[in-house]
mmCIF file of the C-alpha atoms, coordinates in Angstrom:
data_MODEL
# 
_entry.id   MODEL 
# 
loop_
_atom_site.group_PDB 
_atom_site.id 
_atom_site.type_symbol 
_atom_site.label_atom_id 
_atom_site.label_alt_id 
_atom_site.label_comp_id 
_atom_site.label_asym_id 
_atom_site.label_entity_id 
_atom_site.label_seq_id 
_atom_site.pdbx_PDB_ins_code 
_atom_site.Cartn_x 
_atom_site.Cartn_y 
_atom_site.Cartn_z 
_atom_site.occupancy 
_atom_site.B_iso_or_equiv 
_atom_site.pdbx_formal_charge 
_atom_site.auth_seq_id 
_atom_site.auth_comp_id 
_atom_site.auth_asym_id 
_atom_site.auth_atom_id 
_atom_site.pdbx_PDB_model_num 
ATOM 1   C CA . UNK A 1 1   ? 0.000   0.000   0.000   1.00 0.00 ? 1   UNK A CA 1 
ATOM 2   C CA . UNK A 1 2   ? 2.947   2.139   0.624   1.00 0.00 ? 2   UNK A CA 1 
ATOM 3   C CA . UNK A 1 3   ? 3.292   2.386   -3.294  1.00 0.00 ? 3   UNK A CA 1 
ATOM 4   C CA . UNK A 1 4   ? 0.477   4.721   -3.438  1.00 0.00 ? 4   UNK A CA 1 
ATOM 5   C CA . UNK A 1 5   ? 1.405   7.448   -1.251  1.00 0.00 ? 5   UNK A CA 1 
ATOM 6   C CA . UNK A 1 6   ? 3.911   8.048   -4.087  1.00 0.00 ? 6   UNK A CA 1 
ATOM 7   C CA . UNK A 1 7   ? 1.620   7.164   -7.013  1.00 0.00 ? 7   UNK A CA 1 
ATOM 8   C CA . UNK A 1 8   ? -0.647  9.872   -4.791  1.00 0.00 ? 8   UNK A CA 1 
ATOM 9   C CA . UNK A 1 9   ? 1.627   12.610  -4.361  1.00 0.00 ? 9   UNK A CA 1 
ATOM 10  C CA . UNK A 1 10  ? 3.494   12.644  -7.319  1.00 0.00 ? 10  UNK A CA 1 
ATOM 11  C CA . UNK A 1 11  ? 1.078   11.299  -10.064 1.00 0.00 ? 11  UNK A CA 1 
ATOM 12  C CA . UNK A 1 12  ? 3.726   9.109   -11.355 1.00 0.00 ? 12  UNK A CA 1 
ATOM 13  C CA . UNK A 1 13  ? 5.718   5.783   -10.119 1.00 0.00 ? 13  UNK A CA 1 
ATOM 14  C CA . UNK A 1 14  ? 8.871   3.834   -11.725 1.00 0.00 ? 14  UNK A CA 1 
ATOM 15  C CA . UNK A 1 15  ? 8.402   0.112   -12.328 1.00 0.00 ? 15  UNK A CA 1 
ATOM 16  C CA . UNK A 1 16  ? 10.745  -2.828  -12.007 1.00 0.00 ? 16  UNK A CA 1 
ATOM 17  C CA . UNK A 1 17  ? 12.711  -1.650  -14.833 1.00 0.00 ? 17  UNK A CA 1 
ATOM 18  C CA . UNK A 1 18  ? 13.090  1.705   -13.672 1.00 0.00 ? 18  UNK A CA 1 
ATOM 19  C CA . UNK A 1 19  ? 10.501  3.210   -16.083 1.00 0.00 ? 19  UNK A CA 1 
ATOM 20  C CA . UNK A 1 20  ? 8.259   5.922   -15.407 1.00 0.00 ? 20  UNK A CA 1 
ATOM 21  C CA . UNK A 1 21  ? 4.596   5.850   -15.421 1.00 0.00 ? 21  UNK A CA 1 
ATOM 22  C CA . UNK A 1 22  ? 3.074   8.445   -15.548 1.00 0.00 ? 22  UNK A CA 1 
ATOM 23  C CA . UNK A 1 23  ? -0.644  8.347   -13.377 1.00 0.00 ? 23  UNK A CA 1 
ATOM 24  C CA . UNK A 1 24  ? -1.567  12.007  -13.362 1.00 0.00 ? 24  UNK A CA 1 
ATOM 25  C CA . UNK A 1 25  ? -5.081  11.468  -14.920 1.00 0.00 ? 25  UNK A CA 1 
ATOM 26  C CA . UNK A 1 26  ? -5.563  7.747   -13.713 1.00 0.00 ? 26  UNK A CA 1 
ATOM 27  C CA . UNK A 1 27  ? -8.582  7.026   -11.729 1.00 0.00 ? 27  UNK A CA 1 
ATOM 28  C CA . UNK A 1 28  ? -7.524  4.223   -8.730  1.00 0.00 ? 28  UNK A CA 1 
ATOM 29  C CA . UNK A 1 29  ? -10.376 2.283   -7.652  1.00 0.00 ? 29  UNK A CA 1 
ATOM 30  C CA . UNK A 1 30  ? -9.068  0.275   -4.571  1.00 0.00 ? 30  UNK A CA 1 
ATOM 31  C CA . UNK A 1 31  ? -11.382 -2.229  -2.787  1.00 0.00 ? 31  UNK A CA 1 
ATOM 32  C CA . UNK A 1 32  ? -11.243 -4.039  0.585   1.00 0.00 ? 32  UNK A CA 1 
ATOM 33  C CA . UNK A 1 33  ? -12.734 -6.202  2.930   1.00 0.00 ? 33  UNK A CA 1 
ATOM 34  C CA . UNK A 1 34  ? -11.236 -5.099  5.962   1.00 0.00 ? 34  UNK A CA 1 
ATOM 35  C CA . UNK A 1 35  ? -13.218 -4.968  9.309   1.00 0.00 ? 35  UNK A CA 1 
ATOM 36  C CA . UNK A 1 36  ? -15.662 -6.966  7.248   1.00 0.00 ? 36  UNK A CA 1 
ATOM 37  C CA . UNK A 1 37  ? -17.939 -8.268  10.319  1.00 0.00 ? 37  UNK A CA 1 
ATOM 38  C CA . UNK A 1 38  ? -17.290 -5.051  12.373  1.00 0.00 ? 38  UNK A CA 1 
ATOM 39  C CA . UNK A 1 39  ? -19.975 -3.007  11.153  1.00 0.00 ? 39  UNK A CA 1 
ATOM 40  C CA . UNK A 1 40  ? -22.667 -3.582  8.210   1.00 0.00 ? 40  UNK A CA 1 
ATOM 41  C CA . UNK A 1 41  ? -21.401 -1.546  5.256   1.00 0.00 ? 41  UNK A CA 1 
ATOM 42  C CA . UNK A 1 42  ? -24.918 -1.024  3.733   1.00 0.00 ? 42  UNK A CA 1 
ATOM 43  C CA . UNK A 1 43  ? -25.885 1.649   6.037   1.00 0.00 ? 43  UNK A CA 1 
ATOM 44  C CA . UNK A 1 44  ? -22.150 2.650   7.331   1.00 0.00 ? 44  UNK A CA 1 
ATOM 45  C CA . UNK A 1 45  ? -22.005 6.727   6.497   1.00 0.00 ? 45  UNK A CA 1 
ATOM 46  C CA . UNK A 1 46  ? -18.202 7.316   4.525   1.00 0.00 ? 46  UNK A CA 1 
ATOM 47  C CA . UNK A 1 47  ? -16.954 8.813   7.828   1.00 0.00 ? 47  UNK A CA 1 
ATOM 48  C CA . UNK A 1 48  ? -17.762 5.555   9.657   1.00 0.00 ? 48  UNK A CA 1 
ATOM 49  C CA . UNK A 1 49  ? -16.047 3.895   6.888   1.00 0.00 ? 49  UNK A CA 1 
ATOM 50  C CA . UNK A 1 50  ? -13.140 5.974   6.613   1.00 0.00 ? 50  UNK A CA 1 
ATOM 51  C CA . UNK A 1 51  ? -12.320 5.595   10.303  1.00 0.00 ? 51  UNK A CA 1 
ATOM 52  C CA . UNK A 1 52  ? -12.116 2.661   9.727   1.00 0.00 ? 52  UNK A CA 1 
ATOM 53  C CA . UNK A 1 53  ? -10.227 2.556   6.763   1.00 0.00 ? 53  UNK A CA 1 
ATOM 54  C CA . UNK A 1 54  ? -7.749  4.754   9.405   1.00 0.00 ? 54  UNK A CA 1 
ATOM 55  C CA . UNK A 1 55  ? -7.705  1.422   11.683  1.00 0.00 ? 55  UNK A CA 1 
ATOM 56  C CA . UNK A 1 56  ? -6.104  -0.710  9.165   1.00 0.00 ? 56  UNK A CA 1 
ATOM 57  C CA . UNK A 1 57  ? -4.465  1.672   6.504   1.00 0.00 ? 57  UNK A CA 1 
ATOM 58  C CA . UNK A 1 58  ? -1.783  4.209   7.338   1.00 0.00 ? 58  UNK A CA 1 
ATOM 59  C CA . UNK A 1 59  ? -3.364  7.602   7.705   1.00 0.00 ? 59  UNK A CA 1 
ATOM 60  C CA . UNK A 1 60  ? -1.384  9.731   5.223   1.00 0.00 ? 60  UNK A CA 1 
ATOM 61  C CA . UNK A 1 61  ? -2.810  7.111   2.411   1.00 0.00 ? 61  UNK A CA 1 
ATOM 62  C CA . UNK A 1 62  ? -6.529  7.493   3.615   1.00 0.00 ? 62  UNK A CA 1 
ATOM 63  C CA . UNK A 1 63  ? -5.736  10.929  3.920   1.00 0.00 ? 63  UNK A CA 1 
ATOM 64  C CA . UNK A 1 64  ? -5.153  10.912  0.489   1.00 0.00 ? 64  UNK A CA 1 
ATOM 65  C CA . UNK A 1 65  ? -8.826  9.132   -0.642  1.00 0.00 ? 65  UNK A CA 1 
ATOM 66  C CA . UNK A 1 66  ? -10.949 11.090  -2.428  1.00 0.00 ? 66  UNK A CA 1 
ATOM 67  C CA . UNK A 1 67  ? -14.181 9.000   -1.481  1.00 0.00 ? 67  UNK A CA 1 
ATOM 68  C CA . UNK A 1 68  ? -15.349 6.422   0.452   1.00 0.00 ? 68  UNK A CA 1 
ATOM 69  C CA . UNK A 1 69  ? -18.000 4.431   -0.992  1.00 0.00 ? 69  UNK A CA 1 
ATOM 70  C CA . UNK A 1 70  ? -19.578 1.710   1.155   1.00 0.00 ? 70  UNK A CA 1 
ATOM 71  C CA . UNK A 1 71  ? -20.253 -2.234  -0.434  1.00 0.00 ? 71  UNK A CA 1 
ATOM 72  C CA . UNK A 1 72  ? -23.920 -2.651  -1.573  1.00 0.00 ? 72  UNK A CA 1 
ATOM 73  C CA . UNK A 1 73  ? -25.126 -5.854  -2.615  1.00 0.00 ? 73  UNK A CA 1 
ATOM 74  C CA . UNK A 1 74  ? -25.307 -7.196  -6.375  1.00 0.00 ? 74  UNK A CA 1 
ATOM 75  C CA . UNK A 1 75  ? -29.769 -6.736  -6.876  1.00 0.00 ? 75  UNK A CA 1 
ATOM 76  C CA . UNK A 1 76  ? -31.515 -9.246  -9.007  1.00 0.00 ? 76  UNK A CA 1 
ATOM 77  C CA . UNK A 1 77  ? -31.426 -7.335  -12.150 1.00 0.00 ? 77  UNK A CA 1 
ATOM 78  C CA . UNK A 1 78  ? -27.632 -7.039  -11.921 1.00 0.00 ? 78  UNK A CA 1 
ATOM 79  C CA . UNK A 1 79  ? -26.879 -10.835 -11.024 1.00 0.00 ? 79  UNK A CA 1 
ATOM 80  C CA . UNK A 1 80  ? -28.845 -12.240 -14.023 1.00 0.00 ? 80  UNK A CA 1 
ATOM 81  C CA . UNK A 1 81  ? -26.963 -9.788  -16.303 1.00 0.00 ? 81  UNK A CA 1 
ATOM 82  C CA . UNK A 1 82  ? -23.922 -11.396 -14.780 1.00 0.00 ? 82  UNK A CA 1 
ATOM 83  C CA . UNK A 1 83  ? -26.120 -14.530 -15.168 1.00 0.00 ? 83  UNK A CA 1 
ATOM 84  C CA . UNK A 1 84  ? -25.907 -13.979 -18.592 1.00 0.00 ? 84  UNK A CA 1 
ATOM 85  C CA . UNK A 1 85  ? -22.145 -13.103 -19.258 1.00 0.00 ? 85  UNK A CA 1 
ATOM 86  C CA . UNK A 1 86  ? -21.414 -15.992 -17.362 1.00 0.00 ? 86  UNK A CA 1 
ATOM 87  C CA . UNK A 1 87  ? -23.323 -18.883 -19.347 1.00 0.00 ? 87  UNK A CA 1 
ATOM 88  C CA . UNK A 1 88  ? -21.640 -17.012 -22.811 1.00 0.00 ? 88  UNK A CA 1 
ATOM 89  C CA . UNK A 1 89  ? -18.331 -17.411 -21.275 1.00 0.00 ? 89  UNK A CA 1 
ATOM 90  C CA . UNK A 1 90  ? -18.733 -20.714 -20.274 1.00 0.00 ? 90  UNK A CA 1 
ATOM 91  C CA . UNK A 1 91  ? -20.385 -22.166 -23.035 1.00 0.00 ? 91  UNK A CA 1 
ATOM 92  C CA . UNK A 1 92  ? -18.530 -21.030 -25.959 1.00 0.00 ? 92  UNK A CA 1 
ATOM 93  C CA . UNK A 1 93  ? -16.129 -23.144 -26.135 1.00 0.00 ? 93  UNK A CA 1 
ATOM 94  C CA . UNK A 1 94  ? -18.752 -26.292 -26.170 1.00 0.00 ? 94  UNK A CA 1 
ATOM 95  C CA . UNK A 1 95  ? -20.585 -24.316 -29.391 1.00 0.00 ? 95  UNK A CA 1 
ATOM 96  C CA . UNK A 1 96  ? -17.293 -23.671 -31.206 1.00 0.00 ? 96  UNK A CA 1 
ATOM 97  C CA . UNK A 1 97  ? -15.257 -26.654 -30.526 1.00 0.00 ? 97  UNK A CA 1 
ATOM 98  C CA . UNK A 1 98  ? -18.432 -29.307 -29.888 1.00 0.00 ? 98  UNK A CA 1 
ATOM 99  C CA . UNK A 1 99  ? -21.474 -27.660 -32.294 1.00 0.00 ? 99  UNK A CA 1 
ATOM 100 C CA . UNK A 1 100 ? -23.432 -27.430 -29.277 1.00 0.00 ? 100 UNK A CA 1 
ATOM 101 C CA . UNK A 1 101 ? -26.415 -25.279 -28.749 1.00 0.00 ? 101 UNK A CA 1 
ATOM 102 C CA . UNK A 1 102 ? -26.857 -24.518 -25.255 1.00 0.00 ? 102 UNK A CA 1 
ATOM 103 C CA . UNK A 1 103 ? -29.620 -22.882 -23.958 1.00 0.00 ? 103 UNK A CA 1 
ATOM 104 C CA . UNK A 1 104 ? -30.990 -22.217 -20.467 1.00 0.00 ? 104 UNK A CA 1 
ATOM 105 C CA . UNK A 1 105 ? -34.676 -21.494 -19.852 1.00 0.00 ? 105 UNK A CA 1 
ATOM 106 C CA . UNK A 1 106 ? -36.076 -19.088 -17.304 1.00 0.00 ? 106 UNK A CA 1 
ATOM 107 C CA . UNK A 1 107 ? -36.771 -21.608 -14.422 1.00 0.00 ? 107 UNK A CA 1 
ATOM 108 C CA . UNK A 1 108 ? -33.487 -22.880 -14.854 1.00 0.00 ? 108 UNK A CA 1 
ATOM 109 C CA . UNK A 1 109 ? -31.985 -19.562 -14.594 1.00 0.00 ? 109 UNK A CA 1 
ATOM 110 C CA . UNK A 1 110 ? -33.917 -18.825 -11.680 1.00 0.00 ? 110 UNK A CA 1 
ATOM 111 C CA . UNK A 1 111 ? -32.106 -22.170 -9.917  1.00 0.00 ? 111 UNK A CA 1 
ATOM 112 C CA . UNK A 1 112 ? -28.779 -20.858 -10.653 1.00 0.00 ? 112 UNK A CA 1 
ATOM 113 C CA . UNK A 1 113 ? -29.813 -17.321 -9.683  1.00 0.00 ? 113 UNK A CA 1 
ATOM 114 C CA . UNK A 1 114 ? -31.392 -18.844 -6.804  1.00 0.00 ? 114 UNK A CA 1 
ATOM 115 C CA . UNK A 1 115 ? -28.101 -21.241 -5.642  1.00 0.00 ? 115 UNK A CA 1 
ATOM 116 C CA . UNK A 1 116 ? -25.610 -18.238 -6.460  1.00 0.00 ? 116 UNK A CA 1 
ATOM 117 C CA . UNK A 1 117 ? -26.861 -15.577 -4.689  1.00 0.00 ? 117 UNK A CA 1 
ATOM 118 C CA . UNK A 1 118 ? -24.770 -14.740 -1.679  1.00 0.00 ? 118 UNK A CA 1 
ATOM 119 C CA . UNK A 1 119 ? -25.133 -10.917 -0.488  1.00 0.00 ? 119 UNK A CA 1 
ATOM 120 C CA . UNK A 1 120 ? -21.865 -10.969 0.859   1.00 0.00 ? 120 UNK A CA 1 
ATOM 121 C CA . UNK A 1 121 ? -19.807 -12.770 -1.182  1.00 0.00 ? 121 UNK A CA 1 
ATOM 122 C CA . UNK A 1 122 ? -20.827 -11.216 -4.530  1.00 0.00 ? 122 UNK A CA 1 
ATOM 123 C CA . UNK A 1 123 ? -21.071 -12.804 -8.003  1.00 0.00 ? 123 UNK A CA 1 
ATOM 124 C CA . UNK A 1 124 ? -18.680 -15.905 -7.467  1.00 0.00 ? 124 UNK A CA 1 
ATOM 125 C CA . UNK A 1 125 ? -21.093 -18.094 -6.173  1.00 0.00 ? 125 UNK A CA 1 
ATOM 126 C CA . UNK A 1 126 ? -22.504 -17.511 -8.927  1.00 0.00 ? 126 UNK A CA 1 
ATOM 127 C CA . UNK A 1 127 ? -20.299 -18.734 -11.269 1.00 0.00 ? 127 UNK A CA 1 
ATOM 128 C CA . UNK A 1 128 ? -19.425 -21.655 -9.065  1.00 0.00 ? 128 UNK A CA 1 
ATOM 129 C CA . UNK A 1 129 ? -23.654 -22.342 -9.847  1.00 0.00 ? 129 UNK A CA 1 
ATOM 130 C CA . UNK A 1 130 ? -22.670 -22.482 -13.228 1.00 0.00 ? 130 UNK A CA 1 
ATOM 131 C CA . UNK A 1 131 ? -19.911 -24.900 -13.179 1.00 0.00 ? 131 UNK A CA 1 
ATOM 132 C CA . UNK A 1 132 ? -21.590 -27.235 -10.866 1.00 0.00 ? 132 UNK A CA 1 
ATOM 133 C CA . UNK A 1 133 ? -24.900 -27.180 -12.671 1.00 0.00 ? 133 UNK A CA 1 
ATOM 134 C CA . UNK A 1 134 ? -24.326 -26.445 -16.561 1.00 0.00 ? 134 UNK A CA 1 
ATOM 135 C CA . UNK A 1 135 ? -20.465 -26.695 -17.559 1.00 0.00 ? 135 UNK A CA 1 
ATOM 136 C CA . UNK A 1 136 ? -19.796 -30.106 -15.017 1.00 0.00 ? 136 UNK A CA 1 
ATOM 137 C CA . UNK A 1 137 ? -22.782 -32.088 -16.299 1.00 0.00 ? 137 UNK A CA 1 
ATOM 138 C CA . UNK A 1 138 ? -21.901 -30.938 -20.219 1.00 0.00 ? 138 UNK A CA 1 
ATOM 139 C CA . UNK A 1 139 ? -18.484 -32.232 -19.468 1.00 0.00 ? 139 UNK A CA 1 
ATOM 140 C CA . UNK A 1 140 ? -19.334 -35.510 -18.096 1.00 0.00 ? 140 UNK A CA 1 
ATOM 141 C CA . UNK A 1 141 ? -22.162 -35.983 -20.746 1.00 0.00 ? 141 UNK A CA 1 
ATOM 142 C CA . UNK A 1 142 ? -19.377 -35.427 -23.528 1.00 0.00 ? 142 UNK A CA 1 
ATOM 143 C CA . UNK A 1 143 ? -17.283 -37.851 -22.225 1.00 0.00 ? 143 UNK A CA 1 
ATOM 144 C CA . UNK A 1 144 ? -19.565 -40.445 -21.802 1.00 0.00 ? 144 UNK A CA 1 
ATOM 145 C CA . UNK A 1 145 ? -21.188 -39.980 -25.154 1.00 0.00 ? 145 UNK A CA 1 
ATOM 146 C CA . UNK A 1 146 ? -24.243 -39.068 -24.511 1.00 0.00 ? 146 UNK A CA 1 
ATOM 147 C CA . UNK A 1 147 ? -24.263 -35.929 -26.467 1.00 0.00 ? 147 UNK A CA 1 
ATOM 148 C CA . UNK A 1 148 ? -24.107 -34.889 -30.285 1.00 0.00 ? 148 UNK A CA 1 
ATOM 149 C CA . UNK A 1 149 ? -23.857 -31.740 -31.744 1.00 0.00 ? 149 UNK A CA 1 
ATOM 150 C CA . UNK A 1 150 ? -27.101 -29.498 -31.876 1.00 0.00 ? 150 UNK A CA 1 
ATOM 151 C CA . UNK A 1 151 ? -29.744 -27.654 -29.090 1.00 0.00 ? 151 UNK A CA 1 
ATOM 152 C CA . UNK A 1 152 ? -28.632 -29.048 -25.477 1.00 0.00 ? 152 UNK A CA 1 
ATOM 153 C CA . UNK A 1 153 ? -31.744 -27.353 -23.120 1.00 0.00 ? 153 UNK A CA 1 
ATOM 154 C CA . UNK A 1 154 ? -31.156 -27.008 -19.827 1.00 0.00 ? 154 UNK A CA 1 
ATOM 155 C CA . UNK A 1 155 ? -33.998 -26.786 -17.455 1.00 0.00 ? 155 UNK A CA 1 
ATOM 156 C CA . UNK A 1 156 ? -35.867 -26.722 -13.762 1.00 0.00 ? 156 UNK A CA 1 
ATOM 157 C CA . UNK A 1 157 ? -38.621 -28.946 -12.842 1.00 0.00 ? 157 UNK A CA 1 
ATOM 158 C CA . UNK A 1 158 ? -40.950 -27.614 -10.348 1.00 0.00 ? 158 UNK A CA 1 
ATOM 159 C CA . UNK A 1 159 ? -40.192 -28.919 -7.241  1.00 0.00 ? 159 UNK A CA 1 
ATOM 160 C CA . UNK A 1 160 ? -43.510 -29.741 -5.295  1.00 0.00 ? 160 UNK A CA 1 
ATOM 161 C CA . UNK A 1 161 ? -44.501 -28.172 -1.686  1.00 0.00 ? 161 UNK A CA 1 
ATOM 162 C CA . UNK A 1 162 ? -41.221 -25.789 -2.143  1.00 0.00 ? 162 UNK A CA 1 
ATOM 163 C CA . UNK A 1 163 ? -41.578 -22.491 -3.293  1.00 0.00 ? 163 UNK A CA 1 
ATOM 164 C CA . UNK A 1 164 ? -37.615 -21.871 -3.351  1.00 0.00 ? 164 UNK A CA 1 
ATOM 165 C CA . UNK A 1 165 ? -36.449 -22.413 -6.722  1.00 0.00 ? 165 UNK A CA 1 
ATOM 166 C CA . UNK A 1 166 ? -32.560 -22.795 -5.499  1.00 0.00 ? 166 UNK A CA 1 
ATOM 167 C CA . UNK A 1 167 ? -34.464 -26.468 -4.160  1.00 0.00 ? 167 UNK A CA 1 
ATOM 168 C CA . UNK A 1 168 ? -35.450 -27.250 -7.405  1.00 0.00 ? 168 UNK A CA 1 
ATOM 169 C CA . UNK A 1 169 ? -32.822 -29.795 -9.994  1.00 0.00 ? 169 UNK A CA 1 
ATOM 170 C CA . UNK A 1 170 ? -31.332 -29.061 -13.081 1.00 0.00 ? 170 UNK A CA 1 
ATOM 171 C CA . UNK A 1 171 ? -31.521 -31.661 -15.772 1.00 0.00 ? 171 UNK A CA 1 
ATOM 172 C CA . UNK A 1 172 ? -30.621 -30.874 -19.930 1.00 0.00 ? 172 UNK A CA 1 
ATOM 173 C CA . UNK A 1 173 ? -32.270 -32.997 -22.808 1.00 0.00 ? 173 UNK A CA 1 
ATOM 174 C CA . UNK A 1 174 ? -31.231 -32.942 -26.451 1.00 0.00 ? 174 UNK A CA 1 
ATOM 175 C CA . UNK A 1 175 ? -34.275 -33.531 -28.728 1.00 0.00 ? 175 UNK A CA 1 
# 
């Protein structure tokens, strides 16, 4: 952290090779989970936060912040765009490389929105969802032959008596 003060002070910093960069107009955006547990950053005020930034930081770099922003929680809307970025990532390669078509219908979706939301811990969850539920059973399918090129379709059966749709199982089927 010490490497900012002079990054702060004199908007520029040499690297490993003894080259100058120059950082006058950069924009840091530094992020931290210290004194996570000590006070619910939702409704923390940014002097609450920045004393407390103070506890853990040396005080001539928080002197130095601009702004204090505290951590709100990914909302729906912004997890199933993630949702969405996600499931392209990780199912490219299977549609370039394998010719498969995968798509994931809304119930579905709502399982893996369901099993990867975690206010705290962000979007990872998420993606873990993802692996465990789409990309691991696409793998293992592959493998064992039980797939061909074309539409795979993942989806949710409605679990019965639950109203939860993390409860619910995903299964895929090829027509």
């Amino acid at each position: 952290m010490n490497v900012f003060l002079g990054v702060f002070d004199e908007g520029r910093i040499s690297d490993n090779r003894g080259r100058l960069i120059d950082c006058s107009n950069a924009i840091f955006v530094l992020t931290s989970n210290i004194g996570a547990g000590e006070m619910d950053f939702r409704t923390a005020g940014a002097d609450e936060l920045r004393a407390l930034a103070e506890r853990f930081l040396r005080r001539e770099l928080v002197n130095r912040i601009s702004g204090v922003i505290g951590f709100q929680p990914l909302g729906t809307e912004q997890l199933s765009k993630i949702l969405d970025q996600i499931l392209v990532e990780k199912t490219r390669l299977f549609e370039t490389e394998k010719g498969l078509i995968i798509e994931v219908d809304q119930l579905a979706r709502e399982v893996l929105l369901g099993r990867g939301y975690s206010p705290d811990l962000g979007a990872r969850p998420l993606e873990r969802a993802v692996d465990e539920w789409v990309v691991q059973p696409l793998v293992d399918a592959w493998f064992a032959n039980r797939l061909r090129t074309g539409l795979v379709r993942f989806t949710a059966a409605a679990a019965i008596q639950s109203s939860h749709p993390s409860t619910n199982t995903i299964t895929f089927s090829q027509d």
